[in-house]
FIMARBA-50409 format. One record per residue (C-alpha): chain; x, y, z. Coordinates in Angstrom, 2 decimals. Layout:
# residues N
+------+---------+---------+---------+
! unit !      px !      py !      pz !
+------+---------+---------+---------+
!    A !       X !       Y !       Z !
...
+------+---------+---------+---------+
***
This chain:
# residues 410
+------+---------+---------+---------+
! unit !      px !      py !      pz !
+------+---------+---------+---------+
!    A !   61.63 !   -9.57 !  -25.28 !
!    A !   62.76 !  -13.19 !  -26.82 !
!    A !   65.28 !  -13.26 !  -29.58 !
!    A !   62.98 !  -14.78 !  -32.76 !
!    A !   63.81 !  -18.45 !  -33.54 !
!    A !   67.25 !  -19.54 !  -35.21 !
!    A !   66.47 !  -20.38 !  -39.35 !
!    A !   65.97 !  -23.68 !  -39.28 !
!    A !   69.29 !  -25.58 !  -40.86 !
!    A !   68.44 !  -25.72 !  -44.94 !
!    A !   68.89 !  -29.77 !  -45.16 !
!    A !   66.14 !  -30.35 !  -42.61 !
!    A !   63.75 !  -27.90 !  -43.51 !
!    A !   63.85 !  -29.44 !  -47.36 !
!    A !   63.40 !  -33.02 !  -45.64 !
!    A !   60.62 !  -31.98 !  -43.94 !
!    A !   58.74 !  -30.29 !  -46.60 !
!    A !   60.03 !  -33.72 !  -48.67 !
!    A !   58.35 !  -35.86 !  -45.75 !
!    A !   55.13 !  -33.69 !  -45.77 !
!    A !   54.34 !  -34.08 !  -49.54 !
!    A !   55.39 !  -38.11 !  -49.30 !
!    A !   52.44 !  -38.00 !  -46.33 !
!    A !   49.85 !  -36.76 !  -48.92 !
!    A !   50.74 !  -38.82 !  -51.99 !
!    A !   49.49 !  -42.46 !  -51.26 !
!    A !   45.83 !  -40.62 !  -49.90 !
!    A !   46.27 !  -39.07 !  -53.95 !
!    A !   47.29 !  -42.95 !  -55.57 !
!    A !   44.22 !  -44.69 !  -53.90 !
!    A !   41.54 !  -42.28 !  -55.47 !
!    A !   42.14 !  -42.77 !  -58.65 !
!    A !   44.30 !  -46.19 !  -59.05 !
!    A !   41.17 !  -47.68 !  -57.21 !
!    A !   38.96 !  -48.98 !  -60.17 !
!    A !   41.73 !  -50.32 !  -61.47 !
!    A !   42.82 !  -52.15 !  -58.59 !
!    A !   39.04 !  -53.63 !  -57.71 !
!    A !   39.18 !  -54.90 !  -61.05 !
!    A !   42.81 !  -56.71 !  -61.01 !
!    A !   42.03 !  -57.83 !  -57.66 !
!    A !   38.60 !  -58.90 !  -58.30 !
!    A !   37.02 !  -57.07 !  -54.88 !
!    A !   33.80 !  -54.68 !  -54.61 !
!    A !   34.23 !  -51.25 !  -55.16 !
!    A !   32.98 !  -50.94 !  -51.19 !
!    A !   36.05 !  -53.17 !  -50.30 !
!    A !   38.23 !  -49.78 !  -50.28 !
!    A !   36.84 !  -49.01 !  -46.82 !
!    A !   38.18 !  -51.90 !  -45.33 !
!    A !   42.06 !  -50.51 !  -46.82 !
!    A !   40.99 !  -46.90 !  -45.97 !
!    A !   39.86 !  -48.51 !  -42.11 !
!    A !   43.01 !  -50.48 !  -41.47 !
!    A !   45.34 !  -47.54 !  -42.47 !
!    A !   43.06 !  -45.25 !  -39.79 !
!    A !   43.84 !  -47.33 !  -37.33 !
!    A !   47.30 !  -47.91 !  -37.60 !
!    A !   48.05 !  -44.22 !  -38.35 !
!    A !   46.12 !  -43.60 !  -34.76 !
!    A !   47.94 !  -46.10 !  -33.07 !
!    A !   51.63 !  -44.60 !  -34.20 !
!    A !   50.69 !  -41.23 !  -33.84 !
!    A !   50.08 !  -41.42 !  -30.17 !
!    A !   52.94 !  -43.65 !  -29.58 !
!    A !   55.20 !  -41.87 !  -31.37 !
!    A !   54.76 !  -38.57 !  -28.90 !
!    A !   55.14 !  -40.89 !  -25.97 !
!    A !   58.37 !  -42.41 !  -27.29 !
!    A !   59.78 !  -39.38 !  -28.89 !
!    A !   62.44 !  -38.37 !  -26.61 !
!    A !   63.83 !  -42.05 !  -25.73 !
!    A !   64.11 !  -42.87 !  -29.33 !
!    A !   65.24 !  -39.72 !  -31.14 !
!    A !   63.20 !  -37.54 !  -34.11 !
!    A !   66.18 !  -38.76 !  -36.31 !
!    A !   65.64 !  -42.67 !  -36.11 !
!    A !   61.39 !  -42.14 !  -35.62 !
!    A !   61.68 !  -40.48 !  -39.14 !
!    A !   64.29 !  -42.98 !  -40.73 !
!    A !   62.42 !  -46.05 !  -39.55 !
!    A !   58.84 !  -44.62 !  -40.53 !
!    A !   59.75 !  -43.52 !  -43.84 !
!    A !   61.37 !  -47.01 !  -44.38 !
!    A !   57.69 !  -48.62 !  -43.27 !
!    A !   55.81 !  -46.13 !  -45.71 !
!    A !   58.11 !  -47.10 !  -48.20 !
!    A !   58.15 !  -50.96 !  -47.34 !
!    A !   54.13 !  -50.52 !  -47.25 !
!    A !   53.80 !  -49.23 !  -50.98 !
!    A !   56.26 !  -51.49 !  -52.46 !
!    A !   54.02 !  -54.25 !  -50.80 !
!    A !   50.81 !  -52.39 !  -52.56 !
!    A !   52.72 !  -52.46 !  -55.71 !
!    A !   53.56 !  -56.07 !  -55.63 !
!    A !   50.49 !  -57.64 !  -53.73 !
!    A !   48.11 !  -60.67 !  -55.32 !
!    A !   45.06 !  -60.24 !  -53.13 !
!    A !   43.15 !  -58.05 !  -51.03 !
!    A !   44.01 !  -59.31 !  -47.60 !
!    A !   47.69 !  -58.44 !  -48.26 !
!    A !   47.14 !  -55.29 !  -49.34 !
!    A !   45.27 !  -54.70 !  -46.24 !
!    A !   48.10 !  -56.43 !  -43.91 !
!    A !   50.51 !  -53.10 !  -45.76 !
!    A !   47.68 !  -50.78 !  -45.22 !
!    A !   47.86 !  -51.26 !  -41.35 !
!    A !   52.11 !  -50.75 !  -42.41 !
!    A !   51.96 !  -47.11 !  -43.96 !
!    A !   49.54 !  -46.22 !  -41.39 !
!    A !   52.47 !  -47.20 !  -38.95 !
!    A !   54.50 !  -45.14 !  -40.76 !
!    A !   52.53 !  -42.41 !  -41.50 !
!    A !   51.18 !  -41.55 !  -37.95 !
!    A !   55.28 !  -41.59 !  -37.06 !
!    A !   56.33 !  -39.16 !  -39.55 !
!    A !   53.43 !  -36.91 !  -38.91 !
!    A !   53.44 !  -37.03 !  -34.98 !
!    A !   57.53 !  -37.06 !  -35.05 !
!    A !   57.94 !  -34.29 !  -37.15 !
!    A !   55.22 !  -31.78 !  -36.07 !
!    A !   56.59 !  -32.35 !  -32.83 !
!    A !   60.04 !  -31.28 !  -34.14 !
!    A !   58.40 !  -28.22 !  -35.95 !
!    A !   56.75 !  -26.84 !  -32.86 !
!    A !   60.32 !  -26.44 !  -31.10 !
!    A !   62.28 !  -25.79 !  -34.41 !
!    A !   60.51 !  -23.93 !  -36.87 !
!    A !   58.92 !  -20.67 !  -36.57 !
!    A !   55.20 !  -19.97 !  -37.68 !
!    A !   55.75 !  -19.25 !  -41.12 !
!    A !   58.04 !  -22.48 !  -41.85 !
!    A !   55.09 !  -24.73 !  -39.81 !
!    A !   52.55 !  -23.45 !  -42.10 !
!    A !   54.30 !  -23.68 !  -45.25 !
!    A !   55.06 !  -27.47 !  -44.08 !
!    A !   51.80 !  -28.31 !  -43.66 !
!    A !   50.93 !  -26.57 !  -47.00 !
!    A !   53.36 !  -29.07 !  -48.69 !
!    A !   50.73 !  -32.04 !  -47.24 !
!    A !   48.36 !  -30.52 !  -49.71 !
!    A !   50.52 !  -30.55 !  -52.60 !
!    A !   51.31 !  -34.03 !  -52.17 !
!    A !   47.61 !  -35.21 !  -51.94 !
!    A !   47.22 !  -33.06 !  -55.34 !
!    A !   50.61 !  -34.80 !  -56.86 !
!    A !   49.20 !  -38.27 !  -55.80 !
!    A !   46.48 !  -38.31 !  -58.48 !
!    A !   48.65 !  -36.72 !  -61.77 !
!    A !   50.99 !  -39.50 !  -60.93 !
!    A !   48.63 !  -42.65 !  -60.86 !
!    A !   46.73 !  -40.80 !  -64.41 !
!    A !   49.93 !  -40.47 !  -65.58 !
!    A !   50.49 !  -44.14 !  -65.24 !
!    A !   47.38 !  -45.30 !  -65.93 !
!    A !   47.18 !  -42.76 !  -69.52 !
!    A !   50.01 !  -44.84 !  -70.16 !
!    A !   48.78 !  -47.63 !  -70.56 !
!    A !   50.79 !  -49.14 !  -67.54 !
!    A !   48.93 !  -51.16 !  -64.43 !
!    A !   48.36 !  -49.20 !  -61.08 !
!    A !   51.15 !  -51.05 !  -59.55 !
!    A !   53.41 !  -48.56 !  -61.22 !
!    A !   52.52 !  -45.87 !  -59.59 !
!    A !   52.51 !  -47.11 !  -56.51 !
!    A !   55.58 !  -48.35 !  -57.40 !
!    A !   57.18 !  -44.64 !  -57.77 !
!    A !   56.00 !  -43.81 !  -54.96 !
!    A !   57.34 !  -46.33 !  -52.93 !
!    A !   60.83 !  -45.56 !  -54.72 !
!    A !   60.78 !  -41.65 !  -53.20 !
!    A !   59.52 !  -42.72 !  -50.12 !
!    A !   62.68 !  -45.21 !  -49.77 !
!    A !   65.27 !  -42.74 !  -50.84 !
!    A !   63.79 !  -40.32 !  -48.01 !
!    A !   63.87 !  -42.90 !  -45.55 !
!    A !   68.01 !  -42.78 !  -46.67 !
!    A !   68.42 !  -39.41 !  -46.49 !
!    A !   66.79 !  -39.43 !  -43.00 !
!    A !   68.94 !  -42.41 !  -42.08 !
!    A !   72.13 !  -40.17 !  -42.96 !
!    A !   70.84 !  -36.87 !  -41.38 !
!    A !   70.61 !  -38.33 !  -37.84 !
!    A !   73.03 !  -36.77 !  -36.53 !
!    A !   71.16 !  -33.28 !  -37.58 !
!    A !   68.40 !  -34.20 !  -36.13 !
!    A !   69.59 !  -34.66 !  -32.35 !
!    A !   69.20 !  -32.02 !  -30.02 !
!    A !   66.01 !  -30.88 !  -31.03 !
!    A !   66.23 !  -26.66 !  -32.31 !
!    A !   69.17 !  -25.46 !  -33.98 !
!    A !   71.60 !  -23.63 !  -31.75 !
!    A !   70.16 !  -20.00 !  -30.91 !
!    A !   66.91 !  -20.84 !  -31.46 !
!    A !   64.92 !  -19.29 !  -28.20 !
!    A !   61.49 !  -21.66 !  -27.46 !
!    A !   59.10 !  -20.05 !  -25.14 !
!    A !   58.95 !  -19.47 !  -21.55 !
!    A !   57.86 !  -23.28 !  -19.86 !
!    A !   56.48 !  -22.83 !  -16.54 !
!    A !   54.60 !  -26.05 !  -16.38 !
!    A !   57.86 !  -28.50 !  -16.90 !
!    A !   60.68 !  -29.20 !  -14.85 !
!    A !   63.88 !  -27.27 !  -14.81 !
!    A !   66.44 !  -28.92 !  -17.35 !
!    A !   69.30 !  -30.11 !  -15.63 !
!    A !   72.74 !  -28.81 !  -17.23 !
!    A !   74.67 !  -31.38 !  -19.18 !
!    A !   71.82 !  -33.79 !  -19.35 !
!    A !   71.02 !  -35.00 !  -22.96 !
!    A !   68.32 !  -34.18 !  -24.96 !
!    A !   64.70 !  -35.46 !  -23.74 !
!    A !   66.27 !  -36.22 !  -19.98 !
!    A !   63.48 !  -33.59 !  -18.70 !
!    A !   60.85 !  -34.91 !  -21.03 !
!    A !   61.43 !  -38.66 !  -19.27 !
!    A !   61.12 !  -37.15 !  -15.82 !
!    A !   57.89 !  -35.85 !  -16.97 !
!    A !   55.90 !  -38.89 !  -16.08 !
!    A !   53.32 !  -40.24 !  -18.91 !
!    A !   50.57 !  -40.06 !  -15.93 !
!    A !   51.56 !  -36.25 !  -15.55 !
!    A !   51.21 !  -35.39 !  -18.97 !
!    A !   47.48 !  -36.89 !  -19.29 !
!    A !   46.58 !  -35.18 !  -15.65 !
!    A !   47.00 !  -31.87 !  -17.30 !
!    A !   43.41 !  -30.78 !  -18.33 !
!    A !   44.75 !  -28.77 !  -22.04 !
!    A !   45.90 !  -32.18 !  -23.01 !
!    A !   42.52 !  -33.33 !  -23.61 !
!    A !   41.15 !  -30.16 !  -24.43 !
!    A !   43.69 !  -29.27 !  -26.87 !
!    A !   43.06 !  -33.10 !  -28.47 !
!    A !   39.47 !  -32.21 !  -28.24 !
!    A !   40.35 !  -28.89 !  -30.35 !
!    A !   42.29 !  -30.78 !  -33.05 !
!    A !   40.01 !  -33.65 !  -33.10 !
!    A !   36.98 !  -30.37 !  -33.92 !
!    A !   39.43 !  -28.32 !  -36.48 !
!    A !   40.04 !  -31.66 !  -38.64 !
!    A !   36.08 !  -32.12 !  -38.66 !
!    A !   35.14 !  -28.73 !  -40.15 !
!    A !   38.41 !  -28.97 !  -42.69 !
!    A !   37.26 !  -32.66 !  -44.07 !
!    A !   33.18 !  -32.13 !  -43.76 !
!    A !   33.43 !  -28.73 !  -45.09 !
!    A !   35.72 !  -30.23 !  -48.33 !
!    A !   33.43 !  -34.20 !  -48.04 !
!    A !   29.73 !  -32.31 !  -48.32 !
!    A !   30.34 !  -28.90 !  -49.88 !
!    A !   29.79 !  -30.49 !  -53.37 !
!    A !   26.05 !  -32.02 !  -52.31 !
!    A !   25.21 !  -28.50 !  -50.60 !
!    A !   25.93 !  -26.96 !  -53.89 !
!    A !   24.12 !  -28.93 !  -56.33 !
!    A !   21.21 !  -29.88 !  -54.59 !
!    A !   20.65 !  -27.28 !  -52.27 !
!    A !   22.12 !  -24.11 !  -54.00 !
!    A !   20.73 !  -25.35 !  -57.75 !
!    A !   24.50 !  -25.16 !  -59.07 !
!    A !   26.07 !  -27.11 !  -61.67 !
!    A !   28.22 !  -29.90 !  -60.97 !
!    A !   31.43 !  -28.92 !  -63.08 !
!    A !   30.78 !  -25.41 !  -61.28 !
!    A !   30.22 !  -27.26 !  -58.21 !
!    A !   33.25 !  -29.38 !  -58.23 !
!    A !   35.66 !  -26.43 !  -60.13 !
!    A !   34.24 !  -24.37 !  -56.19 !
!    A !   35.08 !  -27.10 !  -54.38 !
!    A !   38.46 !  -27.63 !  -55.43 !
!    A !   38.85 !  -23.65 !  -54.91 !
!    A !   38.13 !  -24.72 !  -51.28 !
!    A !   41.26 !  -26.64 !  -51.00 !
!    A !   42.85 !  -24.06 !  -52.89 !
!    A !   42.36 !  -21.55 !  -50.38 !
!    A !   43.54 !  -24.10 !  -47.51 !
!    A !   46.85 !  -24.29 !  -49.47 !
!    A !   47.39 !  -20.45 !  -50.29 !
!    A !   45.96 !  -19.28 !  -46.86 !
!    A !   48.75 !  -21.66 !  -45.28 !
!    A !   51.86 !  -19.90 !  -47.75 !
!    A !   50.43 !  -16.44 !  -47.11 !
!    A !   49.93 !  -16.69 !  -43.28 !
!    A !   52.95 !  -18.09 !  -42.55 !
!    A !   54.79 !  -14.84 !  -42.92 !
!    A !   51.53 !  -13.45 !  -41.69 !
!    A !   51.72 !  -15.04 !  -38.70 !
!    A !   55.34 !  -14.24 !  -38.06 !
!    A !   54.58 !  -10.34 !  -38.15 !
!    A !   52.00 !  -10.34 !  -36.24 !
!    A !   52.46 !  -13.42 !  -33.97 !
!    A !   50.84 !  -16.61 !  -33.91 !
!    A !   48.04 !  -16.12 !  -31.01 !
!    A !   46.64 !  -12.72 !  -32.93 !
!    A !   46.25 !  -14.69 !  -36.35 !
!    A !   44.52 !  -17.88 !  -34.71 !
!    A !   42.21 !  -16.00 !  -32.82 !
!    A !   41.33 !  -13.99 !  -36.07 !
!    A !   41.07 !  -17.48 !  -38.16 !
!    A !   39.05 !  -19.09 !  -35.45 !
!    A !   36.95 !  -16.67 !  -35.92 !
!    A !   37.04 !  -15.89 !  -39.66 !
!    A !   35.88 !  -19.76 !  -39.78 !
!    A !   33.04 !  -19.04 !  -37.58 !
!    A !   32.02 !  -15.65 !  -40.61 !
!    A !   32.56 !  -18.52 !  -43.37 !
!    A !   30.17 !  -20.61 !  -41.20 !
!    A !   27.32 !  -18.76 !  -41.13 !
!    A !   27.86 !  -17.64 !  -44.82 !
!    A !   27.46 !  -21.27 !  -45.50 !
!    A !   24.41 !  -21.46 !  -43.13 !
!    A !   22.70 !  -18.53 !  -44.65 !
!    A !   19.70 !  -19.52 !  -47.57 !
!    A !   21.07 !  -17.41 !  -50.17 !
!    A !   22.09 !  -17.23 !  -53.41 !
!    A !   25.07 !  -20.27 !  -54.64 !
!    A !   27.84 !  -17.09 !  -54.44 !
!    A !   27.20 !  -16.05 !  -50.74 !
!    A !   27.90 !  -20.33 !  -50.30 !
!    A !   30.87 !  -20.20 !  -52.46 !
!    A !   32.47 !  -17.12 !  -50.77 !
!    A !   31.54 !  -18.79 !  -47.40 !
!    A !   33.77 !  -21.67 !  -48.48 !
!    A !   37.01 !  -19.32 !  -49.88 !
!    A !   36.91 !  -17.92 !  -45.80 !
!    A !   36.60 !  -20.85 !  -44.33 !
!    A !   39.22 !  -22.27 !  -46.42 !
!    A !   41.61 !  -19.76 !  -46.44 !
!    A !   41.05 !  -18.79 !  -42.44 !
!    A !   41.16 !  -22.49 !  -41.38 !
!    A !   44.69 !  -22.64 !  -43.31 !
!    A !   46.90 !  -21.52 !  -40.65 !
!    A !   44.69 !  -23.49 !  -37.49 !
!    A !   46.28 !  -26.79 !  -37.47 !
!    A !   49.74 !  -25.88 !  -37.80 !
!    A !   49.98 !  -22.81 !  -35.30 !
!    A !   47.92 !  -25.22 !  -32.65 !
!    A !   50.75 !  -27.07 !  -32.89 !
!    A !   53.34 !  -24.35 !  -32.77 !
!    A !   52.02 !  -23.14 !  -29.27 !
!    A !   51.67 !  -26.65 !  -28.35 !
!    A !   54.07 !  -26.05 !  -25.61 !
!    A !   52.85 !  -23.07 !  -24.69 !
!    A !   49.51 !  -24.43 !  -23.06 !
!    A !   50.81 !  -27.60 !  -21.40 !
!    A !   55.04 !  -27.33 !  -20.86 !
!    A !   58.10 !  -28.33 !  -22.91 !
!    A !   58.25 !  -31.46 !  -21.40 !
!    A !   54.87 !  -32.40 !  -22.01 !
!    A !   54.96 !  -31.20 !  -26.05 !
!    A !   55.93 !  -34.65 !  -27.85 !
!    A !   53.48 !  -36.53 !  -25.99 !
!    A !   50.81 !  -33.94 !  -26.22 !
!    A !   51.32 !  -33.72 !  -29.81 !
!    A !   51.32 !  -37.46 !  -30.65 !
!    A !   47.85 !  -37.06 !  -29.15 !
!    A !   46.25 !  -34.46 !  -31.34 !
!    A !   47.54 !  -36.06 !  -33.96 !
!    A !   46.01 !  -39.29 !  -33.12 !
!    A !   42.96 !  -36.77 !  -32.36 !
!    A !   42.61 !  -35.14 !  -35.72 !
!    A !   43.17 !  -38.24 !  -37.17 !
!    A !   39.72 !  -39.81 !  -34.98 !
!    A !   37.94 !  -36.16 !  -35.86 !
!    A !   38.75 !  -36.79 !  -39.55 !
!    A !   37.40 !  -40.39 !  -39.61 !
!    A !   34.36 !  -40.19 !  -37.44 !
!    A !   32.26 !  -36.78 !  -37.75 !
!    A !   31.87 !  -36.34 !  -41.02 !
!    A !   30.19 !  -39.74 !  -41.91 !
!    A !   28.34 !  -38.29 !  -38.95 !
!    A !   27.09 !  -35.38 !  -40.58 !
!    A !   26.94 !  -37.19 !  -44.27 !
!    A !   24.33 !  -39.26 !  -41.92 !
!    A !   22.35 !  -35.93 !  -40.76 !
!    A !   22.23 !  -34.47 !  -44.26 !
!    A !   21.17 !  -37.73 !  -45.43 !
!    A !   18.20 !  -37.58 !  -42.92 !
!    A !   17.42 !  -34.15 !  -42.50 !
!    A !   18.52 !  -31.99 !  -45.04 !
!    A !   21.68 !  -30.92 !  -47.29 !
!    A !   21.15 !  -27.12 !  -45.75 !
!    A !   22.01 !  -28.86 !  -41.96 !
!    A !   25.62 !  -28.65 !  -43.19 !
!    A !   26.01 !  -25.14 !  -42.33 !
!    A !   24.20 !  -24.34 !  -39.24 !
!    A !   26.65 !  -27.87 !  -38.80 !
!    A !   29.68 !  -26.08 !  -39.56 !
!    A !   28.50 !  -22.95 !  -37.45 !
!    A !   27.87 !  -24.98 !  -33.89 !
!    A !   31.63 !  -26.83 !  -34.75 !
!    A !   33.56 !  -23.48 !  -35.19 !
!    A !   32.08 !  -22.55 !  -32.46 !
!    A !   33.05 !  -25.15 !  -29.90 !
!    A !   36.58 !  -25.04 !  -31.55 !
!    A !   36.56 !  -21.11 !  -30.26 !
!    A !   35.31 !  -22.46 !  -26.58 !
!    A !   37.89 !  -25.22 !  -26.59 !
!    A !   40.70 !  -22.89 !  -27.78 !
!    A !   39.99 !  -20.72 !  -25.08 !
!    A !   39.59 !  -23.16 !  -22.30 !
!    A !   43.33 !  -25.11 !  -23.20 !
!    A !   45.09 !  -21.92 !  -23.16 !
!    A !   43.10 !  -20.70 !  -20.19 !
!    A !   43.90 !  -24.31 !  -18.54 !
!    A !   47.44 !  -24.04 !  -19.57 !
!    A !   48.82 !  -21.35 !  -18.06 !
!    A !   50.69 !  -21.56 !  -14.48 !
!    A !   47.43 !  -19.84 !  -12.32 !
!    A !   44.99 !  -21.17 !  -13.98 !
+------+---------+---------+---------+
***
């Protein structure tokens, strides 16, 4: 049996939750700073989907890149020179006199972004053991929920939006420091002891060779010949769907098609993302008793049960308890996909692999649920379940197929 992973070192583990809840706080600013800012830069309130499109894109872009230039350019430097973009990009939305410039930074912190979050997940999956992944990924959350008291704070204050964004962009510069000095940590991948596992895919290391000499052998053509590339991307690109549309139309299904209140509506809505966050603290350590291919075949499933409880035309509890499962099974998905990244296509195939279901949740995120806003829209509010059902669904087929298509006789 494999020794369990190394702790992670203390300084990088802090970093990373640091970088996680810096990911989540401008998506918090623009929510609430945005009235504010249409009216100082005297734009339609629609002109936010041109900011919220040009960071989408960017953040795509850098998230597949980064996987694919991981290993030549070190997790150390990605993370110091992305955070410095991110922070770069804010001080830019602090400072900037029109709407065109503000766009230019957008496409800048979605450079950055899609670094940090590609680089370090990529990190994570050889580094950090299940519960530390999910508890990472549980610090996005509490950044996108920090985001918002900071900009109200600002604005109850009487001071312009810039300030907030402002704040921001001060943390996000002293991170991009403290990544700068921890280089050095950062080389070499897992701590010393760690044990990753078994890679039957990849080519052999060759001793004495430095770190990411296999992964460059691994040509870029082999990596996207492997069929659980694509079908783990595909997987990613589904989760992200069901976590956004479930948290985007919940609200409407609520009000108008289970007769609910909308302060009830909106206080079970934010009990939703609630769950995401605990589920992801809770089955971390979960996830390291038991292992991580036990719990994500009992959350794909539990998301399929909160499905159909969603689906069902019952009473406005049986839809709110639908949403607690869904939320708090979906929780550990995401980052234990990740995790076994390696697992289902080879070491030397991870970074890139990961940079691309990144880049894949990212197009999930952006595209299906203004798809399904446009089938509730035509059809009916109570399509978002039976919705919800047929996605957790193919996320169950797809999970299957990658690992099936990623091991050695398959």
């Amino acid at each position: 049996m494999a020794r369990a992973p190394a702790p992670p070192r203390p300084a990088l583990l802090l970093l990373a939750y640091l970088a996680f809840v810096s990911l989540g706080l401008p998506d918090g600013l623009i929510g609430v700073g945005w009235p504010s800012i249409r009216l100082d830069l005297d734009v339609p309130t629609e002109a936010v989907g041109v900011v919220l499109t040009a960071g989408t894109v960017a953040y795509l872009t850098s998230s597949v890149l980064a996987g694919f230039t991981l290993a030549r350019l070190g997790v150390g430097w990605l993370l110091a020179g992305s955070t410095l973009l991110a922070g770069v990009a804010l001080t830019g939305y602090a400072s900037t006199p029109a709407l065109a410039v503000m766009v230019g930074f957008a496409l800048v912190l979605g450079l950055g972004s899609g670094a940090i979050d590609a680089g370090l997940n990529a990190y994570a999956a050889a580094a950090f053991g299940p519960r530390h992944m999910n508890w990472m990924h549980a610090f996005f959350g509490l950044g996108v929920a920090i985001g918002p008291l900071i900009m109200t704070g600002v604005l109850g204050a009487g001071l312009s939006w810039r300030w907030g964004y402002a704040l921001v962009a001060v943390a996000q510069l002293a991170l991009a420091t403290a990544f700068a000095l921890t280089v050095r940590l950062w080389r070499g991948g897992p701590p010393a002891g760690a044990t990753l596992p078994p890679d039957p895919i990849a080519p052999q290391v060759v001793p004495g060779e430095p770190a990411g000499a296999a992964a460059r052998r691994a040509s870029i053509g082999a990596t996207l010949r492997l069929p659980a590339v694509w079908l783990g991307g595909a997987a990613f690109a589904v989760y992200v769907a069901i976590e956004v549309s479930t948290g985007l139309w919940a609200f409407l299904l609520l009000t108008e098609g289970r007769g609910l209140s909308a302060a009830l509506a909106g206080l079970c809505v934010s009990g939703y993302w609630g769950s995401l966050f605990v589920g992801r603290v809770v089955q971390g350590v979960v996830a390291e008793r038991l292992g991580t291919a036990r719990v994500l075949r009992g959350s794909l499933l539990g998301m399929a049960g909160g499905a159909v409880l969603i689906a069902l035309p019952a009473p406005g509890w049986v839809t709110v308890a639908g949403l607690l499962v869904v939320g708090f099974a979906a929780a550990p998905v995401f980052p234990l996909l990740t995790l076994t990244t390696a697992e289902r296509v080879g070491r030397d195939h991870a970074d890139r692999t990961i940079g691309l279901q990144i880049g894949a949740a990212g197009l999930g995120a952006a595209l299906v649920p203004a798809a399904v806003g446009v089938l509730l829209a035509r059809v009916s509010v109570a399509t978002l379940g039976p919705t919800l059902v047929a996605l957790a669904l193919a996320l169950i087929a797809l999970h299957a197929a990658g690992a099936r298509r990623g091991r050695p006789d398959s």
